[in-house]
C-alpha atoms as one frame of an Amber mdcrd trajectory, in Angstrom:
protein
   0.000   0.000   0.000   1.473   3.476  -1.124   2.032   5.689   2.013  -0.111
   8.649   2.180   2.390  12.076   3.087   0.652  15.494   3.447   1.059  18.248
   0.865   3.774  20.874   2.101   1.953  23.443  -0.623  -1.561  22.815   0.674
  -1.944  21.495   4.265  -3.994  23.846   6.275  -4.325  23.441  10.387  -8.011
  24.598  10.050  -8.650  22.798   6.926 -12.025  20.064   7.351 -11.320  17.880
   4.020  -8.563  15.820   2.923  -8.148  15.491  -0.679  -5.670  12.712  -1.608
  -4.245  12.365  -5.184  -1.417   9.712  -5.929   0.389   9.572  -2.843   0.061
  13.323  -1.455  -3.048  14.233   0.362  -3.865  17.493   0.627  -5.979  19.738
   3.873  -8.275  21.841   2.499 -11.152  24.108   2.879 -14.845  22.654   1.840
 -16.124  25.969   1.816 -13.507  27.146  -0.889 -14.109  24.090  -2.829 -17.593
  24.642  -3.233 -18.002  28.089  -3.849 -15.871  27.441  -6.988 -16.862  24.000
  -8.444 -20.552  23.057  -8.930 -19.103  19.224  -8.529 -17.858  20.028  -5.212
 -20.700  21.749  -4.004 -23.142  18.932  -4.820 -20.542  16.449  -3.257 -20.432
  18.334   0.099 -24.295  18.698   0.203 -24.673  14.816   0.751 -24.457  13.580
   4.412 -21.092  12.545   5.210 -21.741   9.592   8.042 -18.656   8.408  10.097
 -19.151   5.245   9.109 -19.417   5.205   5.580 -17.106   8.213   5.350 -12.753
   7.489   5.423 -10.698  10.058   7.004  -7.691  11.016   7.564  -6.053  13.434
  10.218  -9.227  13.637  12.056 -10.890  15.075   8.880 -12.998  13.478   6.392
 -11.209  12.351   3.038 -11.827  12.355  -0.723  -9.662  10.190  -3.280  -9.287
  12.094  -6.398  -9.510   8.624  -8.485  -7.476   9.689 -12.087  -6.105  12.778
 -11.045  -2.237  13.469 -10.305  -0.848  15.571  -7.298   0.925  17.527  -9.090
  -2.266  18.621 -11.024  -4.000  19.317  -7.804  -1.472  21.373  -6.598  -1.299
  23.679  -9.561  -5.281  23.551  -9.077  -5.598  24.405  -5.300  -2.986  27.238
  -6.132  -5.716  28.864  -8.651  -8.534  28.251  -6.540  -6.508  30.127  -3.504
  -4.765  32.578  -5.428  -6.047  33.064  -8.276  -4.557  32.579 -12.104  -2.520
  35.466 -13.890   0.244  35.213 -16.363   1.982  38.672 -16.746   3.848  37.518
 -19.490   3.298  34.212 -21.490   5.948  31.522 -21.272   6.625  28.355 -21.906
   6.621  27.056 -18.193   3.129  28.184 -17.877   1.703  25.313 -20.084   2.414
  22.683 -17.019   0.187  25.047 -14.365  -2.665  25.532 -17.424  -2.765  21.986
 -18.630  -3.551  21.311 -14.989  -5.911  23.810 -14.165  -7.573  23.487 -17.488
  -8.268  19.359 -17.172  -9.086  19.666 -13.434 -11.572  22.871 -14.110 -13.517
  21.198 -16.612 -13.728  17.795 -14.642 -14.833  19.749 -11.705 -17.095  22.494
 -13.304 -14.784  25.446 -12.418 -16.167  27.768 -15.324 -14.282  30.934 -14.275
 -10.671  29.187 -13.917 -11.725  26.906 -17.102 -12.323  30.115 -19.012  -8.992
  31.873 -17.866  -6.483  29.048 -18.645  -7.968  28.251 -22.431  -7.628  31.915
 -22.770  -3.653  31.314 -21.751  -3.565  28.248 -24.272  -4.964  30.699 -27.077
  -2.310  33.272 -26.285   0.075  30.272 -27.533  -2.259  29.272 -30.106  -4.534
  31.718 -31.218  -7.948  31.157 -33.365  -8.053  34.023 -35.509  -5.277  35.312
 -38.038  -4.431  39.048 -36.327  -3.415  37.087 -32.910  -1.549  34.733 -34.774
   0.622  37.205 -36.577   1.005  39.252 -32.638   2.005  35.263 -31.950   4.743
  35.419 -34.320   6.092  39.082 -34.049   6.605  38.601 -29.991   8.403  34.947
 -30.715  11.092  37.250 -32.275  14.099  38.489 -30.269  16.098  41.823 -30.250
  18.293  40.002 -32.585  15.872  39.221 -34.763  15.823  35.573 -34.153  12.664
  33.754 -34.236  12.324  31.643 -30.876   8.676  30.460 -30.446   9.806  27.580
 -28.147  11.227  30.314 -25.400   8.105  31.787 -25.144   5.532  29.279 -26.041
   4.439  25.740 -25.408   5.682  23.144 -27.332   2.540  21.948 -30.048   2.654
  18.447 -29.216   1.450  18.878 -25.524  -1.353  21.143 -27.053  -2.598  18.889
 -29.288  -2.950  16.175 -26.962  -4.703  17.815 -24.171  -7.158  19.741 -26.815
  -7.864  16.473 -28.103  -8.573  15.133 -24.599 -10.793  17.762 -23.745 -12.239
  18.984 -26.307 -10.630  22.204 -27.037 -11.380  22.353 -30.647 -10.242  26.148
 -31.128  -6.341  26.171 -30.046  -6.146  22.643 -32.497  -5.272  24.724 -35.895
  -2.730  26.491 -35.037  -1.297  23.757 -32.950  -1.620  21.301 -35.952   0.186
  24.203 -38.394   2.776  25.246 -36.115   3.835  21.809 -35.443   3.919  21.292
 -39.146   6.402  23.765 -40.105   8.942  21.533 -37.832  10.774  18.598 -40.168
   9.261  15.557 -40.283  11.939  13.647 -38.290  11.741  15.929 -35.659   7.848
  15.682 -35.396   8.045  11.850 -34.583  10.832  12.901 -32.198   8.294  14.535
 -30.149   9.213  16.670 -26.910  10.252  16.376 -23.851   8.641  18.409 -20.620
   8.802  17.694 -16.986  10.523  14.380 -17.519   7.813  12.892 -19.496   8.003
  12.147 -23.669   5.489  13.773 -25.766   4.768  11.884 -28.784   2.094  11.464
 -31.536   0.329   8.772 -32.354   0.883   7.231 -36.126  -2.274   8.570 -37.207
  -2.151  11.987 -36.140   1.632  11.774 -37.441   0.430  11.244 -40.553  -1.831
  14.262 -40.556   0.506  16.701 -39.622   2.586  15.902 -42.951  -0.507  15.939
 -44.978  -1.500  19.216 -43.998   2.378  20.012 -44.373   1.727  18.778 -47.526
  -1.472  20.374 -48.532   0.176  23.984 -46.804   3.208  23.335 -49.706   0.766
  22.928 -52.662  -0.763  25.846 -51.986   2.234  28.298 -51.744   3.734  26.847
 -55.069  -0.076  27.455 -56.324   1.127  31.019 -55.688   4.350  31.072 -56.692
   3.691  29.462 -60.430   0.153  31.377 -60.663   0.484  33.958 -63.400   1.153
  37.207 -62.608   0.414  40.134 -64.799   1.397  43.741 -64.051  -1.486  46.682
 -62.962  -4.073  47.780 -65.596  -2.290  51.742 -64.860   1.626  49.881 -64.997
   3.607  52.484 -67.008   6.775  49.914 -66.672   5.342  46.624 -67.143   8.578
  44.753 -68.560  10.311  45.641 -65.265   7.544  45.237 -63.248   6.938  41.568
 -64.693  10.767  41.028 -64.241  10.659  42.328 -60.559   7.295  39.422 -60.178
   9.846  36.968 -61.482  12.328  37.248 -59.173   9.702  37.407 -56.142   8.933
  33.810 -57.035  12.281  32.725 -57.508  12.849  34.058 -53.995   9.960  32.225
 -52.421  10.587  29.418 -54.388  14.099  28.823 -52.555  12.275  29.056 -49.767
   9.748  26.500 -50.146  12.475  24.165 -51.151  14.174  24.450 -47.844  16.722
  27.079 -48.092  14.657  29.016 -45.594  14.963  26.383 -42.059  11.568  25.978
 -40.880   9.937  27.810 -43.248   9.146  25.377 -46.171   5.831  24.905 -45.414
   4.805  27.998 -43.598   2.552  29.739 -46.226   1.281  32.744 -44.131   5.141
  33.701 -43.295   6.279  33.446 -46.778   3.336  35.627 -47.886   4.305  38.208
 -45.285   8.005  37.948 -46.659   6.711  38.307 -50.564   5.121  41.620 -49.511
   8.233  42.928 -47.547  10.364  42.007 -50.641   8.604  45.047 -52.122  10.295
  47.677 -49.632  13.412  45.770 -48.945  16.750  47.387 -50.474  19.362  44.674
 -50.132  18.625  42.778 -53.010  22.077  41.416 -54.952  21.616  41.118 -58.781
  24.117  39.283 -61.050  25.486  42.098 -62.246  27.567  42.345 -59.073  25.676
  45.661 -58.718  23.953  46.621 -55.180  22.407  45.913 -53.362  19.046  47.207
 -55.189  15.324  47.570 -54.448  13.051  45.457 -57.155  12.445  47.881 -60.408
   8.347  48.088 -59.514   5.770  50.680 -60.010   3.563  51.799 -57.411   0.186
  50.536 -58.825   1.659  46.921 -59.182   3.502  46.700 -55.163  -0.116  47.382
 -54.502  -1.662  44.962 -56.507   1.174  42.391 -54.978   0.533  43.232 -51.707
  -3.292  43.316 -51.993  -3.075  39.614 -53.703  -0.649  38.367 -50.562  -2.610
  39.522 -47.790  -6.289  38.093 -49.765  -4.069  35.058 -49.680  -3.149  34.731
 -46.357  -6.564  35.054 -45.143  -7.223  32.446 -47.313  -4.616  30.315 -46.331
  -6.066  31.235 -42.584  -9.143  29.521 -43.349  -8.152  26.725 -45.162  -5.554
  25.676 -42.051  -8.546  23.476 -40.303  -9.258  21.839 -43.820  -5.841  20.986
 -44.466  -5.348  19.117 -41.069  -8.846  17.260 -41.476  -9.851  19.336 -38.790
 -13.313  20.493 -39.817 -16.708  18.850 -39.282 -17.297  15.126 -38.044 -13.526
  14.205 -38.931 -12.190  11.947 -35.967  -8.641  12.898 -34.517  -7.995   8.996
 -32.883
């Protein structure tokens, strides 16, 4: 029999219900339980006999059959004192896994409410938080470092799947696919415990990788034709060309990471239009691309219409619309 030791986090003198998890146990208030959680609150309101009821320290006890201490005491430190996150990092996703599994098994609609808010920081449902996302996953140095900052996809998916959190699962599913496929079937790491997909959601992560591929080189090889009011339309078709020879490099892999990341290489096409550091093989520069006005805003109106697109098509992609069944 595993030996029952007392929380050091939550063990109150005055507290009148034990809560034990794994091997911890934990001395609590009833009052604070059920003010929170409906579950609780229905619990306590049953008569509690002596000798149909187990206790332990003098107090009556509750085993928390499925759940792990370490979840409970990420969950008691809500319900005491509350959940913020100043600024989002990657450590948080331990304390809101917890508090997100444990407030929907126990009806805790306020705490339930905050923490998928925290997981949609990380992995946001519409296209304007995703690009705020991206921008603050970039350092003063202008390296791109999602994984300081936010959780790792693979954890995400998983516990969305297990509960039901169908609006962080698209950008969890893209993000992850931008990653090469031998290091998705790696998986991650966190806490000491391996975080790994199953086969079948494996393979759906490189079909959306896939299906995210096609539809930049859809792009890329689409005709292009310069602006009805173009006064310089032999440049600015040459200055189109060499957009898509850019992006094409990219979506080849010369760009780490980036291969099949459609709405990044979209946001890159339309700063190619400003940039000023362009080497031709002339030896001359570097040089700005030789466009006119009318078609940079013709380019940039067909990238952004794109990425929208691309936005909504992310769910499709990952088979993650309708009845379509994740396991």
């Amino acid at each position: 029999m595993v030996a029952i030791t007392p929380s050091p986090s939550f063990w109150f003198e005055d507290g009148n219900i034990v809560l034990i998890a794994e091997s911890s146990a934990f001395k609590v208030h009833r009052g604070q339980l059920a003010r929170q959680s409906e579950v609780f609150e229905g619990m306590f309101r049953l008569p509690m006999t002596p000798d149909a009821t187990e206790t332990y320290d003098g107090c009556p006890s509750v085993c928390m059959y499925g759940d792990t201490a370490s979840d409970w005491t990420f969950f008691l430190t809500a319900l005491y004192d509350g959940l913020y996150f100043t600024n989002p990092r990657k450590n948080d996703f331990p304390i809101v896994a917890a508090v997100v599994r444990l407030s929907t098994k126990y009806l805790v609609d306020p705490l339930r409410t905050r923490s998928i808010a925290r997981l949609e920081i990380d992995y946001p449902p519409t296209l304007e938080a995703w690009d705020f996302r991206e921008q603050t996953a970039v350092d003063n140095e202008g390296l791109y470092i999602p994984r300081h900052t936010y959780a790792h996809p693979i954890p995400v998916i998983q516990i969305a799947i297990e509960l039901g959190l169908s609006g962080v699962l698209p950008a969890a599913f893209y993000d992850l696919s931008r990653y090469g496929p031998s290091k998705i079937l790696q998986g991650t790491g966190l806490l000491g415990e391996r975080y790994k997909l199953p086969l079948p959601l494996f393979a759906r992560i490189l079909r959306g990788r896939e299906l995210a591929q096609e539809f930049m080189a859809h792009f890329i090889l689409a005709s292009r034709s310069p602006a009805d009011m173009c006064l310089t339309p032999a440049l600015c078709s040459r200055a189109f060309y060499f957009i898509s020879l850019n992006l094409l490099r990219a979506i080849g892999g010369v760009a780490p990471g980036r291969d099949a990341d459609p709405l990044y290489m979209l946001s890159q096409a339309i700063g190619m239009l400003e940039r000023e550091d362009f080497e031709v093989s002339s030896g001359e520069g570097p040089v700005g691309l030789s466009m006119c006005l009318y078609c940079k805003v013709l380019f940039s109106q067909e990238c952004m219409k794109k990425r929208e697109e691309a936005w909504e098509c992310v769910p499709e992609w990952f088979g993650l619309r309708g009845d379509d069944k994740l396991v």
